[in-house]
C-alpha positions as CSV (number, residue, x, y, z in Angstrom):
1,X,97.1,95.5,86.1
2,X,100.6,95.8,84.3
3,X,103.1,98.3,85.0
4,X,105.0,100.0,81.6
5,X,107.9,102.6,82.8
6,X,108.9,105.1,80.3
7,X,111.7,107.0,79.8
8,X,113.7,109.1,77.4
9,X,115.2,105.6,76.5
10,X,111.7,103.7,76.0
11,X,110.7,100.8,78.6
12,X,112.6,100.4,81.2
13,X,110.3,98.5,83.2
14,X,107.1,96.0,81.7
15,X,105.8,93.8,84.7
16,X,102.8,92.3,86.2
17,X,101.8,91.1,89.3
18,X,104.9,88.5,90.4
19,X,107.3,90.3,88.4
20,X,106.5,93.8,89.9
21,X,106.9,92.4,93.6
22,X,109.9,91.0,92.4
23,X,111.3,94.1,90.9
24,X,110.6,96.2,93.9
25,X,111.9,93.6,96.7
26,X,115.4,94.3,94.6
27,X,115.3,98.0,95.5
28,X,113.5,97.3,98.7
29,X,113.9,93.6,100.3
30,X,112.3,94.8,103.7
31,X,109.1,95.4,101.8
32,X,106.8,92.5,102.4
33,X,104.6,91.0,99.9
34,X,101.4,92.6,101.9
35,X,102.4,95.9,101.7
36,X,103.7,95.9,98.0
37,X,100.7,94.5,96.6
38,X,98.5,97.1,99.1
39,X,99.6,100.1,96.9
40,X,99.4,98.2,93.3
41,X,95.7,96.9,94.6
42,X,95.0,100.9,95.3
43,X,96.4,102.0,92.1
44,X,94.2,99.0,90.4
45,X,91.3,100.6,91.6
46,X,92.2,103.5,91.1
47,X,92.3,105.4,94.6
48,X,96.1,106.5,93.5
49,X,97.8,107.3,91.2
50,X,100.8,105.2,89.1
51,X,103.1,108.1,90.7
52,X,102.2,107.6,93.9
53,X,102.5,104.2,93.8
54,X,106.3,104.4,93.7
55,X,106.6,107.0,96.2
56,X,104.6,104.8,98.4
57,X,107.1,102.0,98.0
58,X,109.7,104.2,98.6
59,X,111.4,105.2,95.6
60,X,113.1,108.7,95.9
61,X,114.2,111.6,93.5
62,X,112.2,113.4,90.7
63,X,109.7,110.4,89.5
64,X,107.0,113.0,87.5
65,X,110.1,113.4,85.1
C-alpha cells in the first residue's frame, strides 16, 4: 500500500511502508511500530478508510479538507 497526501499545494506526503512509520513516529514517537502498522494493515484491506487511518494515529483538526 502507498500513502499520497494532497493538498491545495500538491503532495505533501508520498510514502510506503518504512517511510510512513517513519513519518508518523515524527508527529507521534510514543506510537509503536505494532500499532502504526495495525491501522495501515486495516486500511490495506480495506476495513477503514485512508481518513480514518490518521485519526486513528492521532492526528487532529479538519483532515476531510
Amino acid at each position: 500500500m502507498k500513502a499520497v497526501i494532497l493538498d491545495m499545494f500538491g503532495v505533501i506526503l508520498k510514502q510506503t511502508g518504512d517511510e510512513f512509520y517513519s513519518y508518523v513516529r515524527q508527529f507521534f514517537p510514543e506510537r509503536t511500530e505494532k500499532e502504526i502498522y495495525a491501522f495501515w494493515n486495516r486500511a490495506d484491506l480495506g476495513e477503514i478508510s485512508s481518513l480514518e487511518v490518521w485519526r486513528q494515529l492521532g492526528f487532529r483538526g479538519d483532515l476531510e479538507d
